[in-house]
ROGU-681335 format. One record per atom (N, C-alpha, C): x, y, z; atom name. Coordinates in nm, 3 decimals, decimal comma. Example, Ala and Ser with C-alpha at 12.3 -4.5 7.8 and 13.67 -1.06 7.14 Angstrom:
2
[rec [1,319 -0,569 0,780] N],
[rec [1,230 -0,450 0,780] CA],
[rec [1,320 -0,330 0,780] C],
[rec [1,285 -0,225 0,708] N],
[rec [1,367 -0,106 0,714] CA],
[rec [1,290 0,003 0,787] C],
This chain:
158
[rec [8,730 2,243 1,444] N],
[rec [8,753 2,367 1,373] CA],
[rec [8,622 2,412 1,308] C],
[rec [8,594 2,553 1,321] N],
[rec [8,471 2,578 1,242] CA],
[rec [8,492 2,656 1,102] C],
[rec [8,425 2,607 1,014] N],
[rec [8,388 2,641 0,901] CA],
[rec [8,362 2,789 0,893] C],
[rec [8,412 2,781 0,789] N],
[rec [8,409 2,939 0,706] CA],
[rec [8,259 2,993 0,662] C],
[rec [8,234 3,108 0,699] N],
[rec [8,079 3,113 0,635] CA],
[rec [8,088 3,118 0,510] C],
[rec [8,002 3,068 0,452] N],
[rec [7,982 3,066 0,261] CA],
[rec [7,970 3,215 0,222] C],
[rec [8,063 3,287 0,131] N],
[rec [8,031 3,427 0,091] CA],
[rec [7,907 3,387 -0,041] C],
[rec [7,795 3,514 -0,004] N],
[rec [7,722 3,521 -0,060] CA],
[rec [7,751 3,676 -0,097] C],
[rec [7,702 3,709 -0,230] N],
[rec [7,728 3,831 -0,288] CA],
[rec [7,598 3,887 -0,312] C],
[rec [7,595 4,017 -0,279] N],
[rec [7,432 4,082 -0,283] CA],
[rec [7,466 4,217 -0,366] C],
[rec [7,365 4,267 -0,415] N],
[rec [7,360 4,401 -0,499] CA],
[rec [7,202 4,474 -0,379] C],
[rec [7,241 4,565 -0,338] N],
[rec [7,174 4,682 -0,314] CA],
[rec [7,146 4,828 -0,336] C],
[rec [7,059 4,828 -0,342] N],
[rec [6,971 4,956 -0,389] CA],
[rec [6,937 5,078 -0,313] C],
[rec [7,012 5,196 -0,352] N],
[rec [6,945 5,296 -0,247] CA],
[rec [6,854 5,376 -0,328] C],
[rec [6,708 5,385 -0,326] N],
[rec [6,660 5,457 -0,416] CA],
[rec [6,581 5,560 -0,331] C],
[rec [6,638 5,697 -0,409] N],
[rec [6,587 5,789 -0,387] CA],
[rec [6,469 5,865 -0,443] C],
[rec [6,396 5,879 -0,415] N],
[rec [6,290 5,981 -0,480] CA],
[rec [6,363 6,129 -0,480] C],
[rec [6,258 6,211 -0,561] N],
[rec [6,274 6,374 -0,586] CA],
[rec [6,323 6,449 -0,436] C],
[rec [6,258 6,382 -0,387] N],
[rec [6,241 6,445 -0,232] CA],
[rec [6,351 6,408 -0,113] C],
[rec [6,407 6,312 -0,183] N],
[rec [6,556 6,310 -0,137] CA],
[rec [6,512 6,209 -0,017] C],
[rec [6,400 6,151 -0,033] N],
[rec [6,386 6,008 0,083] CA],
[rec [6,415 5,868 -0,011] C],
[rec [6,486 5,807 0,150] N],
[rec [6,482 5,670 0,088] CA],
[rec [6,406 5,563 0,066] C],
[rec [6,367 5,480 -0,006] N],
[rec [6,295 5,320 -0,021] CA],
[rec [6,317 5,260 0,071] C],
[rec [6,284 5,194 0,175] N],
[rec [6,336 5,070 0,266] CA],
[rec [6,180 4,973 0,241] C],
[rec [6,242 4,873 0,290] N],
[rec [6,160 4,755 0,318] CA],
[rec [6,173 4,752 0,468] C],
[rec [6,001 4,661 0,506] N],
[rec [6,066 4,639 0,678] CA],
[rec [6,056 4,462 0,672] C],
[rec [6,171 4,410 0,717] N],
[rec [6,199 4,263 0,697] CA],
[rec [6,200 4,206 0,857] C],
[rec [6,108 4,096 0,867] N],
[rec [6,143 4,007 0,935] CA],
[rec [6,096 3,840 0,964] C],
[rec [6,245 3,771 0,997] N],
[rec [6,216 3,655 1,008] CA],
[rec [6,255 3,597 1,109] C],
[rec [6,264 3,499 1,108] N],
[rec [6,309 3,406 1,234] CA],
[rec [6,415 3,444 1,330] C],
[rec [6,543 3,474 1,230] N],
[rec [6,691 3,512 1,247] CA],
[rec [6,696 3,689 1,345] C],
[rec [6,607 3,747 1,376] N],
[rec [6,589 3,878 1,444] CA],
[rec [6,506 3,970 1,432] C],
[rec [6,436 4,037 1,531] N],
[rec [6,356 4,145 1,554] CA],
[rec [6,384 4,232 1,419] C],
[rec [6,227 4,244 1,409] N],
[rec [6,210 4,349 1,248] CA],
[rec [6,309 4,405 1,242] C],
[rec [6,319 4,457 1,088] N],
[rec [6,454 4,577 1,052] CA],
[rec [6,398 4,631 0,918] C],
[rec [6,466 4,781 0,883] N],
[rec [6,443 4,825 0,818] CA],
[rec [6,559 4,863 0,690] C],
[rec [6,508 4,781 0,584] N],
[rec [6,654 4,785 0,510] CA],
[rec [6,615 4,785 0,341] C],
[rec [6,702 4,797 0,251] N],
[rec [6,727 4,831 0,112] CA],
[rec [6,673 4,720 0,032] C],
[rec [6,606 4,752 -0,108] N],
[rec [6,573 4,657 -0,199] CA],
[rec [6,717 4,577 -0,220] C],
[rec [6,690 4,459 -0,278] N],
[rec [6,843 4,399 -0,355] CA],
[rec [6,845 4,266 -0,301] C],
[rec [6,943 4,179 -0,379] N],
[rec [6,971 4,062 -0,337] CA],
[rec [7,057 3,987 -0,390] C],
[rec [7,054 3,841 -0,388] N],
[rec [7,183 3,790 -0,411] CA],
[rec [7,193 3,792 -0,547] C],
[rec [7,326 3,781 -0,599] N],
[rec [7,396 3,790 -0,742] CA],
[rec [7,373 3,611 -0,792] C],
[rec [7,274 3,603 -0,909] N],
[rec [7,263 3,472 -0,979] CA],
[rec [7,368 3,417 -1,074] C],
[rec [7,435 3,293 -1,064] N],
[rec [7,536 3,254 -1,129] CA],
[rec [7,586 3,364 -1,252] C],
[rec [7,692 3,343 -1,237] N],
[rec [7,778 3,470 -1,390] CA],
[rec [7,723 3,564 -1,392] C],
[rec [7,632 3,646 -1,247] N],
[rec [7,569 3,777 -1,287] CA],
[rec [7,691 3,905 -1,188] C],
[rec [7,687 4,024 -1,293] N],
[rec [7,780 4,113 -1,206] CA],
[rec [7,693 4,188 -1,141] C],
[rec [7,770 4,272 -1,033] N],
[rec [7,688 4,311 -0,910] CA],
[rec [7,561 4,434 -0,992] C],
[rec [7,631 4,525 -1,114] N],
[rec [7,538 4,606 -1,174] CA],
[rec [7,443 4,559 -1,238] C],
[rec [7,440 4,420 -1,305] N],
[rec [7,333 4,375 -1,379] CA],
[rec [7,204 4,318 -1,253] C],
[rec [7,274 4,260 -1,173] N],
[rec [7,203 4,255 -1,009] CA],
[rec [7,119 4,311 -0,951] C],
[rec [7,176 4,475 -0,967] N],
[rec [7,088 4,595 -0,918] CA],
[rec [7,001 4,593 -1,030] C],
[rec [7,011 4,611 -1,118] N],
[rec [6,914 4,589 -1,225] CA],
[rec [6,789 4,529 -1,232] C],
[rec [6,824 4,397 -1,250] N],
[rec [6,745 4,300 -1,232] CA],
[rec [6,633 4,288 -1,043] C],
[rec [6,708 4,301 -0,968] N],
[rec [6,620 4,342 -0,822] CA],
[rec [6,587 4,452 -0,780] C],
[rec [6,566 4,543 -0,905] N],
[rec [6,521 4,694 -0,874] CA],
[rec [6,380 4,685 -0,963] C],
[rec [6,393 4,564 -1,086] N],
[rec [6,230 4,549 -1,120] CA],
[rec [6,170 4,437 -1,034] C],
[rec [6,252 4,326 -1,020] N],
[rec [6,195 4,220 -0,913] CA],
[rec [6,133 4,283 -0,801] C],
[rec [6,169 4,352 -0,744] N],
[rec [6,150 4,383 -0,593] CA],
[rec [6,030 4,511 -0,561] C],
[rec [6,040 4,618 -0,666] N],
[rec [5,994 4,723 -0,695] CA],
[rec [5,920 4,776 -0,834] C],
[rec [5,957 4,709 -0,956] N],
[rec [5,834 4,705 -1,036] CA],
[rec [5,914 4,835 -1,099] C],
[rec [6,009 4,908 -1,043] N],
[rec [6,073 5,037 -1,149] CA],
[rec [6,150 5,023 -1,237] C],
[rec [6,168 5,068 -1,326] N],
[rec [6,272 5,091 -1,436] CA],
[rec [6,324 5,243 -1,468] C],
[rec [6,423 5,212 -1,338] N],
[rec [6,500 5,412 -1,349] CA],
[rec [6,696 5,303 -1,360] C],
[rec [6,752 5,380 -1,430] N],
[rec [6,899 5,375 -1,447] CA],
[rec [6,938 5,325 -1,320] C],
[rec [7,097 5,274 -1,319] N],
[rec [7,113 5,237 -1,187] CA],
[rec [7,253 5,356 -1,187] C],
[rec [7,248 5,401 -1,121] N],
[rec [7,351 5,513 -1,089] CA],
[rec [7,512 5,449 -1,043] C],
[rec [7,561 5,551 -0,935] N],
[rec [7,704 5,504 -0,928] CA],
[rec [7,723 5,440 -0,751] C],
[rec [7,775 5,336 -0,785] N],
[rec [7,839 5,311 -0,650] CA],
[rec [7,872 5,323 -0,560] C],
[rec [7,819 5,358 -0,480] N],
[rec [7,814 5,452 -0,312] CA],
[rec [7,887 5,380 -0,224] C],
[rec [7,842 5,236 -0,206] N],
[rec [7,947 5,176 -0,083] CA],
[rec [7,939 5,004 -0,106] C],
[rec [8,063 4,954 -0,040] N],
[rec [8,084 4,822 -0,028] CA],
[rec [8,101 4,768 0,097] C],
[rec [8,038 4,669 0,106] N],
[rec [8,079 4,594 0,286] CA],
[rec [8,073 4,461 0,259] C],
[rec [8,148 4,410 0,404] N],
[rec [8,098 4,245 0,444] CA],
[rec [8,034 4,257 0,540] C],
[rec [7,926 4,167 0,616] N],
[rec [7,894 4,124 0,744] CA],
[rec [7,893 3,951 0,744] C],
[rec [7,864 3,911 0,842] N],
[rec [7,808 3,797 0,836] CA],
[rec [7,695 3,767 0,947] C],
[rec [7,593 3,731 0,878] N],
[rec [7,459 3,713 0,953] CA],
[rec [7,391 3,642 0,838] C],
[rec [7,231 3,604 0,941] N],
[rec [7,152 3,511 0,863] CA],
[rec [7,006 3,578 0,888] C],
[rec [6,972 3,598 0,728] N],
[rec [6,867 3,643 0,669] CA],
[rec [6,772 3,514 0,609] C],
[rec [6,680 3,496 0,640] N],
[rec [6,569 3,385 0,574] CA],
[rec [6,637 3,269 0,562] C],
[rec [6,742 3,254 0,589] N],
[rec [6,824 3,126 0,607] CA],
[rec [6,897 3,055 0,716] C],
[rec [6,925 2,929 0,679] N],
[rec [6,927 2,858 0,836] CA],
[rec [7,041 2,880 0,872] C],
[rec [7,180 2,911 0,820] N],
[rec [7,263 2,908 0,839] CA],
[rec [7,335 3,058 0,815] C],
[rec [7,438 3,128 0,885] N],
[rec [7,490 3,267 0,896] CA],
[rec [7,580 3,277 0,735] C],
[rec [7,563 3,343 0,646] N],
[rec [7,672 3,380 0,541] CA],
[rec [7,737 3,478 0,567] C],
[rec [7,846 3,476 0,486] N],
[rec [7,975 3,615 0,513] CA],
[rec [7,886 3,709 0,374] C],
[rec [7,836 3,801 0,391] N],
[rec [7,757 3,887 0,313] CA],
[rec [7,849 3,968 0,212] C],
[rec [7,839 3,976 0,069] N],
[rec [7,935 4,070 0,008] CA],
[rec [7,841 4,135 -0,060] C],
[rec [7,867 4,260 0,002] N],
[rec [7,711 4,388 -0,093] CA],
[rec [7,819 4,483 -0,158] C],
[rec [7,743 4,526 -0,236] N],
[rec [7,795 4,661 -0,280] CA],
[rec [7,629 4,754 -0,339] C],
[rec [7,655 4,855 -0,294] N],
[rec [7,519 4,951 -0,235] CA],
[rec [7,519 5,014 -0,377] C],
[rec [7,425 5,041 -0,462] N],
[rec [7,399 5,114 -0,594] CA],
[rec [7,305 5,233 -0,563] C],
[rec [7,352 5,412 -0,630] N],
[rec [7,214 5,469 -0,618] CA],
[rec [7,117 5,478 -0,730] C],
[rec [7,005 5,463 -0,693] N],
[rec [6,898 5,457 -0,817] CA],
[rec [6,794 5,607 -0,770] C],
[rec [6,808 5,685 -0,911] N],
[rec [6,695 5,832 -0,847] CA],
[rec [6,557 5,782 -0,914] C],
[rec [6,472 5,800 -0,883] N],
[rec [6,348 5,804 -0,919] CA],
[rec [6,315 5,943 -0,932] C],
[rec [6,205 5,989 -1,059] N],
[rec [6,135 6,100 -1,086] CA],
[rec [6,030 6,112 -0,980] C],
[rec [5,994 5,963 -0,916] N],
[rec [5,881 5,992 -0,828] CA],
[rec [5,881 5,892 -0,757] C],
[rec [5,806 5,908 -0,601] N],
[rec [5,807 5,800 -0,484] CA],
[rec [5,668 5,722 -0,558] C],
[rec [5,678 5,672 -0,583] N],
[rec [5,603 5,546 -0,615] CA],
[rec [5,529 5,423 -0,503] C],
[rec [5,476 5,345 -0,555] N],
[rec [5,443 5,225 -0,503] CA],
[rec [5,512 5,128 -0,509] C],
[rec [5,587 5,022 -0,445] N],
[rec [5,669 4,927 -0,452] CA],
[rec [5,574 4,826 -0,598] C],
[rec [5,586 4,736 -0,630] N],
[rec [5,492 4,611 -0,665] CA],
[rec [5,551 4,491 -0,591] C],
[rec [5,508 4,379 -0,562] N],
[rec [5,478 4,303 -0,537] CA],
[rec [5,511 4,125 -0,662] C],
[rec [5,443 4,240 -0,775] N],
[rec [5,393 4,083 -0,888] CA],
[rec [5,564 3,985 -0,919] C],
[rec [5,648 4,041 -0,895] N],
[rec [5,766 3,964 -0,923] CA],
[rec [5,841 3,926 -0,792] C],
[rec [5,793 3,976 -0,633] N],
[rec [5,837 3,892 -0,533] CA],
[rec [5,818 3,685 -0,516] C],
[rec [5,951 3,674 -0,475] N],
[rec [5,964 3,560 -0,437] CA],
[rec [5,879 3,492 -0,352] C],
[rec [5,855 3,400 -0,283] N],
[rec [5,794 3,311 -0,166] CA],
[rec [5,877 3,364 -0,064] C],
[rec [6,021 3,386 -0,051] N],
[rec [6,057 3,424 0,036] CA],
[rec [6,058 3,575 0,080] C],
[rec [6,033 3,650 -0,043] N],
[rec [6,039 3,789 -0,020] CA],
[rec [5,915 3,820 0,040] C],
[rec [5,777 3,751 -0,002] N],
[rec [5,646 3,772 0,028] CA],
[rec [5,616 3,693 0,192] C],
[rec [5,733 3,615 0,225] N],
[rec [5,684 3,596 0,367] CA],
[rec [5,833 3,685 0,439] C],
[rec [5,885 3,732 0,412] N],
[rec [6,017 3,864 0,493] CA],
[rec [6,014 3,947 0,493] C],
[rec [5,927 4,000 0,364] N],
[rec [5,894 4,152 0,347] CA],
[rec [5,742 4,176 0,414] C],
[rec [5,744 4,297 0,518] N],
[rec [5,608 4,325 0,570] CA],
[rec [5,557 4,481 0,544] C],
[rec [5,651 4,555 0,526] N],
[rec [5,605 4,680 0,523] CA],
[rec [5,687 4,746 0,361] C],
[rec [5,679 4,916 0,346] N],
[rec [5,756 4,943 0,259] CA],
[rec [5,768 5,104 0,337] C],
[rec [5,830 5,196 0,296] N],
[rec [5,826 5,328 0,346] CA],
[rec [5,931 5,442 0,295] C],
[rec [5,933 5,533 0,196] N],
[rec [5,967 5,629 0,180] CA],
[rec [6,052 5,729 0,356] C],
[rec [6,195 5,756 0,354] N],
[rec [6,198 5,779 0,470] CA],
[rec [6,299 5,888 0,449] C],
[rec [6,273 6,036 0,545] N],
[rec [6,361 6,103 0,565] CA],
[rec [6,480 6,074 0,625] C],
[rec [6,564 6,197 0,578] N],
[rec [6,734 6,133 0,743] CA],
[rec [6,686 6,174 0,817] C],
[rec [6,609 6,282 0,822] N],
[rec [6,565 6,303 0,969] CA],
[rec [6,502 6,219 1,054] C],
[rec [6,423 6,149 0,970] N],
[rec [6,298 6,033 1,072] CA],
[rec [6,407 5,904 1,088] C],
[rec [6,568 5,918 1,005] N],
[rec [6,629 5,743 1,017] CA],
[rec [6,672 5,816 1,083] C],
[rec [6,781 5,916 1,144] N],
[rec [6,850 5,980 1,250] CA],
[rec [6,762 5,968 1,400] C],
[rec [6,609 5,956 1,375] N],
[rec [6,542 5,953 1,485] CA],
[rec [6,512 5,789 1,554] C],
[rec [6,588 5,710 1,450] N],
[rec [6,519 5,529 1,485] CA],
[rec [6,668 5,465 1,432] C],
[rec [6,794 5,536 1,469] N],
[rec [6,897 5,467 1,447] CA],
[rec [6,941 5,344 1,445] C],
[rec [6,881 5,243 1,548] N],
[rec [6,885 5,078 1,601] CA],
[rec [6,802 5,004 1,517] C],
[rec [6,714 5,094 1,389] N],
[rec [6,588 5,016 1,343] CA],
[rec [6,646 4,919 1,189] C],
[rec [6,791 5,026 1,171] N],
[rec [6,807 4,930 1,044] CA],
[rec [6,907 4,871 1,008] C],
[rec [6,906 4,804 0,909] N],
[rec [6,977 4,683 0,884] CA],
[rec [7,068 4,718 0,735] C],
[rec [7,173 4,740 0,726] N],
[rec [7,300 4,771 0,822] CA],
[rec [7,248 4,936 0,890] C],
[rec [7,346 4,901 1,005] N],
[rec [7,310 5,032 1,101] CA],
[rec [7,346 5,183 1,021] C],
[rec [7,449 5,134 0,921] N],
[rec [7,492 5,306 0,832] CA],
[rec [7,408 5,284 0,750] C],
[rec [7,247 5,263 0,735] N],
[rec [7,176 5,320 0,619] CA],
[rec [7,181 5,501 0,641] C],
[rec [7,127 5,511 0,736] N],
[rec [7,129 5,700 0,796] CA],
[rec [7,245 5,754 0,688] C],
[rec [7,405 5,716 0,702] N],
[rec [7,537 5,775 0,670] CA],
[rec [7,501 5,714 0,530] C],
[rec [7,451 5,633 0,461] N],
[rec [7,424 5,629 0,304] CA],
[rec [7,362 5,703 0,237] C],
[rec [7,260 5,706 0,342] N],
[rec [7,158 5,825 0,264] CA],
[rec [7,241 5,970 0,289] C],
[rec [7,289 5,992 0,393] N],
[rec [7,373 6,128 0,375] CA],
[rec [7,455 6,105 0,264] C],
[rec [7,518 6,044 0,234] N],
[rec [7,612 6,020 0,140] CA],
[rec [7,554 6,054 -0,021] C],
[rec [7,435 5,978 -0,037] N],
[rec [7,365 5,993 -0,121] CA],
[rec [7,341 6,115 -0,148] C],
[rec [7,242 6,166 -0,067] N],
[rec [7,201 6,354 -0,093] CA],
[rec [7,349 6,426 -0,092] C],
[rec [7,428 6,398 -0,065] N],
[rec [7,514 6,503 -0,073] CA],
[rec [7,576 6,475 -0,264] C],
[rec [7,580 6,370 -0,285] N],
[rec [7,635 6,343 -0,440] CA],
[rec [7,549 6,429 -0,526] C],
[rec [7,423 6,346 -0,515] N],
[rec [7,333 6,435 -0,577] CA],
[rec [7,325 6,561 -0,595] C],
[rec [7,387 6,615 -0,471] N],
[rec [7,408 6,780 -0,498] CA],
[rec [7,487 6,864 -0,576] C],
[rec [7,592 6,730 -0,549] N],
[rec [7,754 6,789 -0,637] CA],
[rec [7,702 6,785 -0,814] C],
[rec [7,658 6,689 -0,824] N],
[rec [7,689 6,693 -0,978] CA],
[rec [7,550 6,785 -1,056] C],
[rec [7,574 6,775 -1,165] N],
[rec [7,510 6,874 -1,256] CA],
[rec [7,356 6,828 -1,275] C],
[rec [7,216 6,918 -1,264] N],
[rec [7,121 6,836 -1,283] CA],
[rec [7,085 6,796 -1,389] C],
[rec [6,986 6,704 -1,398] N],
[rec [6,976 6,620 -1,534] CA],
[rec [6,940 6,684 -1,639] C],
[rec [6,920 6,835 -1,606] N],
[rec [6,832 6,877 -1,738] CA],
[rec [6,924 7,009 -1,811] C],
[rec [7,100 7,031 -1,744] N],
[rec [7,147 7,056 -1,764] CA],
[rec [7,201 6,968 -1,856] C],
């Protein structure tokens, strides 16, 4: 009989700049051909998924912008920097930025600094054009999701 994959719980980040592009990282390791996917990571003992986003939105990126509202939840199961496949539990956070920025670096892990290779500000238009490139395949339908919220509600200076 085979074993259950271990659920691991992740907090992710969709951060948007002014300009209505997204943050991705480009990740790759052992486990599959590059991909292009969201700051965030696993939830540390007694931590909830919002304090999560929190905490791996300065780890990962060096920003300190609010963490917004809850866009989406999934499972998969696959294996990221690890030897063995987990049952993945994310739940996707949006974070706006005043400005596209520079990622930092000074608070990546050993593992983030050998998985993480690139960084990139990205239109829907340019993810609509490289659909197979990311990791999960509905980043494209998040970020729609995203710009369209943003639209609905009132702007900040209202």
């Amino acid at each position: 009989m085979t074993a259950k994959p271990e659920p691991r719980c992740s907090a992710r980040l969709i951060i948007l700049d002014q300009e209505g592009r997204l943050l991705l990282f480009r990740y790759q390791d052992e486990h599959k051909p590059a991909f292009w996917s969201t700051a965030g990571g696993e939830l540390q003992a007694e931590e909830e998924y919002r304090d999560a986003a929190r905490r791996e939105l300065q780890e990962e990126t060096g920003f300190k912008f609010e963490i917004g509202p809850l866009l989406h939840e999934r499972e998969d199961i696959y294996a990221v920097a690890r030897s063995q496949p987990a049952r993945w539990v994310e739940h996707y956070f949006l974070v706006e930025c005043d400005r596209a920025g520079v990622p930092s670096r000074a608070n990546w892990t050993d593992e983030e600094r050998t998985t993480i290779q690139d960084w990139k500000w990205w239109t829907l238009a340019e993810m609509r054009e490289q659909p197979k490139s990311f990791l999960p395949e509905c980043l494209p339908e998040l970020l729609e999701r995203a710009l369209g919220w943003t639209r609905k509600r009132p702007s900040r200076g209202a």
